[in-house]
C-alpha positions in Angstrom: 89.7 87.8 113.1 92.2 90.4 111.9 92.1 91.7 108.1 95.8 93.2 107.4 96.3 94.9 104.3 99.2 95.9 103.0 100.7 98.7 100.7 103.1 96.5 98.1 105.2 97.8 95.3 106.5 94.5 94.1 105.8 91.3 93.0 107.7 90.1 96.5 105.8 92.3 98.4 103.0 90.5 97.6 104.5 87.2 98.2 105.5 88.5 101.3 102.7 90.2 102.4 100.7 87.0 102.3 103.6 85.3 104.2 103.1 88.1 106.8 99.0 87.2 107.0 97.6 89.8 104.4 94.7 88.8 103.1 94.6 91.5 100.4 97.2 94.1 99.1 97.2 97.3 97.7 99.7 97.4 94.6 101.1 101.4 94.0 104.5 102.3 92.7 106.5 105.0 94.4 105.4 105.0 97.4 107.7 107.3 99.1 105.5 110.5 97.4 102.0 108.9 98.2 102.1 106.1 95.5 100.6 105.9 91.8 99.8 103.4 89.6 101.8 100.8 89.1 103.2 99.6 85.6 100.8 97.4 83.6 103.4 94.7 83.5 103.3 94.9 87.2 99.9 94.6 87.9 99.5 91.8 85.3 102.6 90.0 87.0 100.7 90.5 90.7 97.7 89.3 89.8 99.5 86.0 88.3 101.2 85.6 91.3 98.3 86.2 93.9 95.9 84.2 91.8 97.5 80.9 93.1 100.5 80.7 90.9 102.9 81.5 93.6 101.0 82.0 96.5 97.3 80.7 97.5 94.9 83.2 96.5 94.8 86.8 97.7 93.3 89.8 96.8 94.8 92.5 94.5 93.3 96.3 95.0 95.5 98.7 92.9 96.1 102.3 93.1 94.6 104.6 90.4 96.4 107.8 90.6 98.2 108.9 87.3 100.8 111.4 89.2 101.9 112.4 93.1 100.1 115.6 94.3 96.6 116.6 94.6 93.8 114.8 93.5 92.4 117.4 91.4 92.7 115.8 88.3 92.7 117.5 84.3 90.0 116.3 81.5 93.3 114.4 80.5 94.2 112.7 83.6 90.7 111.2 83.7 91.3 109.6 80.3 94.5 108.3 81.9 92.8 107.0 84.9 89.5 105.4 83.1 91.6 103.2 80.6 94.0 101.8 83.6 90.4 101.1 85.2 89.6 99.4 82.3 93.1 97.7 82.2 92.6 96.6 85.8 89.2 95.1 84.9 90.4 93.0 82.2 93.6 92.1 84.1 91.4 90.7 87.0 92.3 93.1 89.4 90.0 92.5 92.8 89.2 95.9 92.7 90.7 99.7 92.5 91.5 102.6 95.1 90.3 105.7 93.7 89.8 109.4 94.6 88.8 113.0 92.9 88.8 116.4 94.6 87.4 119.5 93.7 89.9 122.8 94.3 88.3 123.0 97.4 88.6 119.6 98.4 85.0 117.7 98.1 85.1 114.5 97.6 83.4 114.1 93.5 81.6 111.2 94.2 80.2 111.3 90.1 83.4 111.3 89.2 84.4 107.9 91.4 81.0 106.5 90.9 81.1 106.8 87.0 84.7 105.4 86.7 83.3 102.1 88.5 80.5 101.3 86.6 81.2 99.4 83.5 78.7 101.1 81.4 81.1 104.7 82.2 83.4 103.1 80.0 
């Protein structure tokens, strides 16, 4: 069986990626440089939707990224991203797609692991 997941910016893209056979979405805004995250009046009106309101259920991953560009992020941008983690949590979000560099690019995987585990925040 195929999994298709789609990229959705929208409440409708959602809709219609599940008409389309998605069985999950990820939710971003502005796609066009990469995406970010979306609005919390978004992802709160996605979820609704996805969680059988509109459509029968489907899974809602959104994109934690506080601004296009690298993925080295400032002390700042980490507060930014851990409290729309924590948003997404208590907005029941099925999960979030996350990423920090270093300037060289490694992958931090402290940094990814700690902003998924509850006790992080």
């Amino acid at each position: 069986m195929r999994k298709i997941e789609v990229c959705c910016t929208s409440v409708e893209d959602v809709v219609e990626a599940y008409e389309g056979g998605a069985i999950r979405v990820e939710l971003c805004s502005a796609i066009s440089c990469g995406g970010v995250t979306p609005s919390r009046g978004l992802i709160a009106e996605a979820v609704a939707a996805a969680s059988g309101t509109v459509i029968p259920r489907i899974n809602v991953n959104v994109l934690i990224r506080p601004r296009e560009g690298s993925f080295v992020y400032s002390p700042s941008e980490v507060r930014t991203m851990i409290s729309d983690i924590e948003f997404c949590r208590n907005a029941g979000v099925d999960g979030v797609v996350i990423g920090a560099l270093t300037p060289d690019g490694t992958l931090i995987w402290t940094r990814v692991a700690a902003w998924l585990l509850p006790q992080a925040l």
